[in-house]
C-alpha positions as CSV (number, residue, x, y, z in Angstrom):
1,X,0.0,0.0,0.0
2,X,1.3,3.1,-1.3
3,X,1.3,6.2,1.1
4,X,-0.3,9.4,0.0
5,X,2.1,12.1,-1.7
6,X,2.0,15.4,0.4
7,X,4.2,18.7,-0.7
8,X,7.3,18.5,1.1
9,X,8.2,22.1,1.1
10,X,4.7,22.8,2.9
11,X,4.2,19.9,5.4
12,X,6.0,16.9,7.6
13,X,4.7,13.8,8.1
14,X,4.9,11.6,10.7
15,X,3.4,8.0,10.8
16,X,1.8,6.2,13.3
17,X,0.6,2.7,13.0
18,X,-3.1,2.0,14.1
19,X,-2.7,-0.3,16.8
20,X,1.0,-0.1,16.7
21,X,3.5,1.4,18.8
22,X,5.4,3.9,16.4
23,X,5.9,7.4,17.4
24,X,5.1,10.5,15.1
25,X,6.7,13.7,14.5
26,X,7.0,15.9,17.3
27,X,7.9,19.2,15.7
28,X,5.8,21.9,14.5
29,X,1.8,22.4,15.1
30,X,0.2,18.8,14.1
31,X,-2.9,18.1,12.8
32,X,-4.1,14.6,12.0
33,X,-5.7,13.6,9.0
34,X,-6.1,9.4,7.9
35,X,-4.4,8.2,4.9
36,X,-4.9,4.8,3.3
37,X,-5.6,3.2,6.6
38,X,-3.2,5.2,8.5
39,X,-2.9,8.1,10.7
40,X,-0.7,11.1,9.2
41,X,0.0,14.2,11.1
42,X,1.0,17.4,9.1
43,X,3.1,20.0,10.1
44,X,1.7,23.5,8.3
45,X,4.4,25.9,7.4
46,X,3.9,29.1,9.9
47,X,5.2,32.3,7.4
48,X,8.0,34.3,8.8
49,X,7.5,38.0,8.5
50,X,10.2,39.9,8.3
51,X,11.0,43.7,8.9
52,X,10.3,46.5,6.6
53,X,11.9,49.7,6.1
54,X,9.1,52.0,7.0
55,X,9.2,55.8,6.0
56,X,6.9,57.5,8.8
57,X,5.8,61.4,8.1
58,X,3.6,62.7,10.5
59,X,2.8,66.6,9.8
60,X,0.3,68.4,12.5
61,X,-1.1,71.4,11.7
62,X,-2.9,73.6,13.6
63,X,-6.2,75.0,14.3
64,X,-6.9,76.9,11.2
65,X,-5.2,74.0,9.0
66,X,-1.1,76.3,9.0
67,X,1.8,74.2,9.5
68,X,2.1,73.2,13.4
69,X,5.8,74.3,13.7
70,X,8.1,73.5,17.0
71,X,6.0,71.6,18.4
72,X,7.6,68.7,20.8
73,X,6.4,65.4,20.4
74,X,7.3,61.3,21.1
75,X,6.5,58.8,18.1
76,X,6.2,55.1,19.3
77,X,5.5,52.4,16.3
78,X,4.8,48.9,17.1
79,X,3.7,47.2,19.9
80,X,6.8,46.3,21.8
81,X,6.2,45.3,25.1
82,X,7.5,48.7,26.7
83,X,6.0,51.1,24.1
84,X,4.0,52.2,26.6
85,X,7.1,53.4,29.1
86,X,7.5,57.5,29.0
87,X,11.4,56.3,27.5
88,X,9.4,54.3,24.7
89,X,10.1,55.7,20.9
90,X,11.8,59.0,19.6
91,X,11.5,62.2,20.9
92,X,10.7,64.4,17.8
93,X,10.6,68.3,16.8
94,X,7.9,68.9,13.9
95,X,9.9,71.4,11.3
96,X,8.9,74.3,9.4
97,X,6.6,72.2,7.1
98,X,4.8,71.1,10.0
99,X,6.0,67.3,10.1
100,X,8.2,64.8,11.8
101,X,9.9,62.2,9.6
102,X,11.8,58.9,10.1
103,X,13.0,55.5,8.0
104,X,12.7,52.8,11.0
105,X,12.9,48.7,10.4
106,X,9.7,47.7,11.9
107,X,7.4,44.1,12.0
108,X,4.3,44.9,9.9
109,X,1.4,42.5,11.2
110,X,-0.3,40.2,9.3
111,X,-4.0,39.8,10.3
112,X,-7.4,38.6,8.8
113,X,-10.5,41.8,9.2
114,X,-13.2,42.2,8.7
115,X,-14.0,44.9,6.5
116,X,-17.5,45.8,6.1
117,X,-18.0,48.9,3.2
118,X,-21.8,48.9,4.4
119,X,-24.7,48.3,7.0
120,X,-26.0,44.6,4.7
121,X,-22.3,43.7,4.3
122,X,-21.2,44.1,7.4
123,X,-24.1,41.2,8.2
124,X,-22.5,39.2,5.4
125,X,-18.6,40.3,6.0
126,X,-15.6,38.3,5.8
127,X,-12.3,38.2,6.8
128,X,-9.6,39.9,4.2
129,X,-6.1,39.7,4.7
130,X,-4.7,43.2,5.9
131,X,-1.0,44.3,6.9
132,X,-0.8,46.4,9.7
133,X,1.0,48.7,12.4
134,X,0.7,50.6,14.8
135,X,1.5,54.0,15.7
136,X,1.2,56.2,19.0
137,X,2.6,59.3,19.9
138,X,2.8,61.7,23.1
139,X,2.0,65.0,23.1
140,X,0.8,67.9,25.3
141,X,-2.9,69.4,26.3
142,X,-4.7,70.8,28.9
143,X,-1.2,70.8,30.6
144,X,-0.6,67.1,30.7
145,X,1.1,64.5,28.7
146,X,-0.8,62.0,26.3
147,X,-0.5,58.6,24.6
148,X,-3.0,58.5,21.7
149,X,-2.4,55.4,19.6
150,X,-4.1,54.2,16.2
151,X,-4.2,50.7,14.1
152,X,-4.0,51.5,10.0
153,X,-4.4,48.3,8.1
154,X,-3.5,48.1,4.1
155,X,-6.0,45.6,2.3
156,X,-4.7,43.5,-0.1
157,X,-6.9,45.5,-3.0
158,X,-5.1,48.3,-1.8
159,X,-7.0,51.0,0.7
160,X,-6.0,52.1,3.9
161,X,-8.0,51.6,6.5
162,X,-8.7,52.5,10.3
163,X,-11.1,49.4,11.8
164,X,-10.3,50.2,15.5
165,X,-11.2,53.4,17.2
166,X,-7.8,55.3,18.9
167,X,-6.8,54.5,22.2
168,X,-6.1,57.8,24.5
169,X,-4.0,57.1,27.9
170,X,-2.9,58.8,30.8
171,X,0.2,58.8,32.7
172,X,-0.4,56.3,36.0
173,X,1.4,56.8,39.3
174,X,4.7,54.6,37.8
175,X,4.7,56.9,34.9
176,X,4.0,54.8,32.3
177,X,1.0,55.9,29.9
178,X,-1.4,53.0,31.3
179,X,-4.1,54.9,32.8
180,X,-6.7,54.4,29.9
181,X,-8.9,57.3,29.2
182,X,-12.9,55.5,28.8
183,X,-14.4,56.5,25.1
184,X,-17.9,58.1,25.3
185,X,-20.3,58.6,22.3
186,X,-16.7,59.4,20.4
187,X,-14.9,61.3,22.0
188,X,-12.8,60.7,25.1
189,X,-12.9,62.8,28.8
190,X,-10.4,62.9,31.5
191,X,-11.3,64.6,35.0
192,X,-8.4,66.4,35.3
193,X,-6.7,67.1,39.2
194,X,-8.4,70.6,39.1
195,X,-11.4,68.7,38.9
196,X,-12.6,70.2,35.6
197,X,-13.3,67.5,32.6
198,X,-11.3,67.9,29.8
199,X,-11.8,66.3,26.2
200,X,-9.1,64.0,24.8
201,X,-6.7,64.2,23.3
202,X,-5.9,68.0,21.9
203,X,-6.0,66.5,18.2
204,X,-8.3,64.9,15.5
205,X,-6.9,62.2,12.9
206,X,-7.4,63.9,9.0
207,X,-5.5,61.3,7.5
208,X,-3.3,57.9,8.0
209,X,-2.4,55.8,5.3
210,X,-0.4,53.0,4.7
211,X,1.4,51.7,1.6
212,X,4.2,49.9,-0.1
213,X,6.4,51.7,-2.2
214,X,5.9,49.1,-5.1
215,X,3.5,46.7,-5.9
216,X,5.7,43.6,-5.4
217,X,4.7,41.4,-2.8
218,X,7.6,40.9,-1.0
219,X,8.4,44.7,-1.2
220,X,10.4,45.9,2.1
221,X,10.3,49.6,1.8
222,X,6.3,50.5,3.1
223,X,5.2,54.4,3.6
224,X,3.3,55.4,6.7
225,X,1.6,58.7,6.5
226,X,-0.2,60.4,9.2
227,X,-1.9,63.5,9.5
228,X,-2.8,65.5,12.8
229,X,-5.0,68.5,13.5
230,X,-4.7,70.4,16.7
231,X,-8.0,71.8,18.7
232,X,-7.8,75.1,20.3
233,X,-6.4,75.1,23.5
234,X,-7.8,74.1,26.3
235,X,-8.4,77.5,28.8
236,X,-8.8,76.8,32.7
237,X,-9.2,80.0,34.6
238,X,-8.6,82.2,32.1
239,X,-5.0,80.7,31.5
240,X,-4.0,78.1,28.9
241,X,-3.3,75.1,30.3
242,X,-1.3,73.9,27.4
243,X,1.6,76.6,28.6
244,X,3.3,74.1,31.8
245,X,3.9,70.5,30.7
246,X,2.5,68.7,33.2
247,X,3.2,64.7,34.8
């Protein structure tokens, strides 16, 4: 009896005898399937993703749309396990255009979204194969420091997409930006130590996009490109509370 063929250069098979005492592969994730009176266990390839060179621009601008110049602020990408530690990422200056801009190696996630494009096919929806990363920065309002950090996921047809909603956080009592600021009918409040409420966090999202710089499907060299748009600042007293950088 002649054993099934099976792609070498996607599985590993190990044998065991019904009924007899043989031993099977041990590497790998297995899952058994019966062939010809016998039980093989496969070992499925897991793909190794490797890091890209991404080009990050983030350009703020201000109120009335002007380039945001000078202003000081940290960029975090990726989801190490200390990128939420006030030493986490690069501390940045944006220039005279208004933007910040870096060329870092970082792990672009592969995931499986859904992505709805409307209320009867979100019922219907299924997954699509997206790569994505994340990015967070720090920055100053109503006299305190924030984390705000997004998802942007790349289909595989080619739009960039935002399926989470941004995640706003507060310095804790370590210092580390882990005191998560709740989301209300969408936007996000903070009781500040004064006791006044503040809305979260100084800044609305216009634009985050993410793209290869070619078409190839191995291509290492991605673009990340985020724009942010400053509120007006927030007044307590009389006084702008965005004038002391507070804890």
């Amino acid at each position: 009896m002649s054993n099934a063929a099976i792609d070498s250069n996607r599985v590993a098979e190990g044998i065991m005898e019904r009924g007899g005492g043989g031993t099977s592969a041990s590497f790998g994730k297995l899952s058994p399937a019966t062939v010809c009176g016998r039980v093989a266990f496969r070992v499925n390839q897991i793909p190794i993703t490797r890091p890209v060179r991404l080009d990050v621009q983030i350009t703020v601008l201000r109120p009335d749309k002007s380039f945001a110049v000078g202003v000081p602020l940290r960029v975090i990408l990726g989801t190490a396990s200390d990128w939420q530690s006030p030493s986490a990422g690069e501390e940045m200056v944006t220039g005279g255009d208004g933007t910040v801009q870096r060329t870092i190696p970082v792990l672009l996630a592969s995931k499986r979204r859904e992505v709805p494009s409307s209320f009867w096919a979100r019922l219907l929806a299924s997954r699509e194969s997206t790569r994505q990363v994340q990015v967070a920065v720090v920055m100053e309002y109503a006299g305190r420091l924030w984390l705000s950090a997004i998802t942007v996921d790349r289909r595989a047809s080619g739009a960039s997409l935002r399926l989470d909603p941004m995640r706003v956080y507060g310095r804790a009592s370590d210092g580390r930006f882990t005191d998560d600021v709740p989301l209300h009918d969408g936007s996000w409040h903070k009781r500040l130590p004064s006791g006044v409420m503040a809305s979260l966090p100084g800044f609305v999202i216009t634009q985050a996009t993410l793209d290869p710089e070619s078409p190839a499907v191995d291509n290492a060299a991605w673009r990340l490109r985020v724009t942010l748009q400053q509120w007006e600042p927030h007044v307590l007293s009389g006084v702008s509370a965005t004038a002391g950088r507070g804890a």
